[in-house]
C-alpha positions as CSV (number, residue, x, y, z in Angstrom):
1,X,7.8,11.1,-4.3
2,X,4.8,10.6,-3.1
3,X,3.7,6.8,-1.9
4,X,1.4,5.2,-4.0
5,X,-0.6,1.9,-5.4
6,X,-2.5,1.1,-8.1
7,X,-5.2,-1.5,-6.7
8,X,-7.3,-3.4,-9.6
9,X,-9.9,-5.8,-9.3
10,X,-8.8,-9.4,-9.3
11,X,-12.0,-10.7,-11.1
12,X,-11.5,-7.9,-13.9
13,X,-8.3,-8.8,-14.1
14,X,-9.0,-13.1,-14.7
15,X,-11.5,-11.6,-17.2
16,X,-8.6,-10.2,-19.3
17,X,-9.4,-6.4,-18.0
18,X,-7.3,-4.2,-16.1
19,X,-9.9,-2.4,-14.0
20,X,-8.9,-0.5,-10.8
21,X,-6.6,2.8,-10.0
22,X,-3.3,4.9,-8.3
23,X,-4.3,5.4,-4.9
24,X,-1.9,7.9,-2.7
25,X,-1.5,6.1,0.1
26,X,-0.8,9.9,1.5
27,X,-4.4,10.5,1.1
28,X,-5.4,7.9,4.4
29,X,-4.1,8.7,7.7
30,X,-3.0,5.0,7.8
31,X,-3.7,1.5,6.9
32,X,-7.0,1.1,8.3
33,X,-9.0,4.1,6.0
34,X,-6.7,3.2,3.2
35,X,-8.5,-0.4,2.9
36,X,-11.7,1.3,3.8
37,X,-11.2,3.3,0.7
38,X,-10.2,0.1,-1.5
39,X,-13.6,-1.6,-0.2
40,X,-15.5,1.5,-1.0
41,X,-14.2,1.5,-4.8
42,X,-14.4,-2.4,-5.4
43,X,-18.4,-2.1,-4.7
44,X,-17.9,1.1,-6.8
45,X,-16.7,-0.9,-9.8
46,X,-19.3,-3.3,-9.2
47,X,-22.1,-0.8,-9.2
48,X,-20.6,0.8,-12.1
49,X,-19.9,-2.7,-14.3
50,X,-24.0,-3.8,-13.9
51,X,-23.4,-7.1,-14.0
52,X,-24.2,-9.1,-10.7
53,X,-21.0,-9.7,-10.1
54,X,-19.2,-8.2,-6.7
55,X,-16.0,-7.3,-6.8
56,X,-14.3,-8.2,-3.8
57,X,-11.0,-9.2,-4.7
58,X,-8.4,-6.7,-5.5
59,X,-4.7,-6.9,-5.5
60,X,-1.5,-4.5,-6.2
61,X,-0.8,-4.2,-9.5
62,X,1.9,-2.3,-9.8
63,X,3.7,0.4,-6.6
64,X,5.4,2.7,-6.8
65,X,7.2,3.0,-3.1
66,X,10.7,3.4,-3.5
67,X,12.5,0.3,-2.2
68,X,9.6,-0.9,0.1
69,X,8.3,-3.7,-1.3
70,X,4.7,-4.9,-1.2
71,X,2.8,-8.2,-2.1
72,X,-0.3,-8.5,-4.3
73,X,-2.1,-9.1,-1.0
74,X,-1.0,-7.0,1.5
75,X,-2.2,-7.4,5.2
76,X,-3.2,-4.6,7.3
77,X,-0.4,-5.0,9.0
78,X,2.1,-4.6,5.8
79,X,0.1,-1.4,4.8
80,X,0.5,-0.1,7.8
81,X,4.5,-1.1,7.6
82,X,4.2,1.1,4.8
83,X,2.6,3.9,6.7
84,X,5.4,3.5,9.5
85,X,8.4,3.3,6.8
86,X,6.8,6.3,5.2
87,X,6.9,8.6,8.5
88,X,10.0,7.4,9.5
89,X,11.6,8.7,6.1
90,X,9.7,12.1,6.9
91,X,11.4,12.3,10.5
92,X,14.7,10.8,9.8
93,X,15.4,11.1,6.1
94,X,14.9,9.2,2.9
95,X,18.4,7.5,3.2
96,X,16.9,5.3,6.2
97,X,14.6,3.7,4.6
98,X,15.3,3.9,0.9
99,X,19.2,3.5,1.5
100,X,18.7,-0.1,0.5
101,X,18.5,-1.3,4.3
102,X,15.5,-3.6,4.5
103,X,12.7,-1.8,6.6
104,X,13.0,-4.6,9.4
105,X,16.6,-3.6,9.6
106,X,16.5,0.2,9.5
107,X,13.6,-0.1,12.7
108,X,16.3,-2.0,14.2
109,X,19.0,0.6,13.8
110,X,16.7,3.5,14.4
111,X,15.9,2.0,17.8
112,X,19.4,1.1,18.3
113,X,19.9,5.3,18.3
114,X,16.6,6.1,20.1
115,X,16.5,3.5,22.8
116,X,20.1,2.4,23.0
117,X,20.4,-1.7,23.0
């Protein structure tokens, strides 16, 4: 499964539209170019839709991310949570992270293992 999001534009969206996309948040090296990107197509949209209006607002619409949950309005510090929880399962092993445990948890354990406590 590959990590992604589908990011639409909030004023679209108060209009009665759904206007935005899937990203695949494995396309970004991290959280940073991944909201670079999302800037990028919300003045996109705006350029495209011709009507004065900037689109600067987004949110998740819909994830799809396993068990790692996300808000509407994700900070980059969440996204990047994502990113972390994402090469985690790639070292370690899906069962880490999607095995239910909650991501702050599963950090814990790992550096339980790694570190020792």
């Amino acid at each position: 499964m590959k990590p992604r999001i589908w990011v639409g534009s909030l004023h679209d969206y108060n209009c009665g539209e759904l206007v935005g996309k899937w990203i695949d948040l494995s396309d970004f090296a991290d959280a940073e170019e991944l909201l670079l990107h999302i800037e990028e197509y919300m003045q996109s949209i705006s350029i495209e839709a011709d009507d004065g209006i900037e689109r600067e607002e987004w949110e998740v619409m819909e994830s799809d991310l396993g068990n790692i949950p996300i808000s509407q309005w994700p900070s980059i510090e969440e996204l990047q949570a994502i990113y972390d929880s994402w090469e985690l399962m790639d070292e370690l092993g899906e069962d880490v992270v999607l095995g239910g445990l909650s991501l702050g948890l599963a950090v814990d354990r790992i550096e339980d293992v790694w570190l020792g406590t």
